[in-house]
C-alpha positions, 0 to 999 in steps of 0.5 A: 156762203157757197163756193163753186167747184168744177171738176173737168172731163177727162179731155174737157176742160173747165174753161171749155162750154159747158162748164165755162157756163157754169163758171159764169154763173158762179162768177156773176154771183161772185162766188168764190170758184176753184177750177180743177185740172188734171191729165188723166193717165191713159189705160186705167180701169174705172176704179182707178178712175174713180180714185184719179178723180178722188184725188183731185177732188179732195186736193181742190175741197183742201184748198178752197177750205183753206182760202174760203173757210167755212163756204160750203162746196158746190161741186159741177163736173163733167163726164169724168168729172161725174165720178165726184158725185159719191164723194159729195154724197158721203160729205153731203155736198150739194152737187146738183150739177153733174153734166153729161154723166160718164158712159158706163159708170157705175162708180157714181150710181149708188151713192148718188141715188142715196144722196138725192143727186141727180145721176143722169137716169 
């Protein structure tokens, strides 16, 4: 059993389109689905980012282990949410929807070209 989670932009929501779609999908699938939110703090550098992201990220795999137990996470993110993408490469996570990478990182590359997830290149 899968489980869904979508990670949003750093000024895009889960519920806005793109990952509204995704939701959709996970929903007509009836699949468990857990929606991060967050407000990012303004003025970080990307590594501070990246592990705002982390963070978060790890908080929403607790809880959906806790609700789901043993459902393997499928992570979608968006923009910001695409720093998740080395997270699901060191857990080996299927992530293979990471929309509208974010411009200019790096955080997500090296990790993600050794996993297999797509890294918008």
């Amino acid at each position: 059993m899968i489980a869904g989670v979508l990670i949003p932009g750093g000024n895009y929501g889960t519920q806005a389109p793109l990952l509204a779609y995704a939701a959709m999908a996970f929903r007509r699938r009836e699949v468990p689905t857990h929606h991060v939110s967050w407000q990012p703090p303004r003025g970080l550098d990307p590594f501070a980012l990246a592990d705002f992201v982390r963070v978060h990220v790890v908080a929403a795999l607790a809880t959906l282990e806790a609700e789901v137990p043993g459902a393997t996470p499928v992570l979608v993110g968006k923009s910001l949410g695409t720093l998740a993408a080395s997270l699901a490469a060191e857990r080996g996570l299927p992530a293979e929807d990471f929309l509208a990478r974010l411009s200019g990182a790096t955080e997500a590359g090296p990790a993600a070209r050794g996993s297999g997830l797509p890294t918008g290149r």
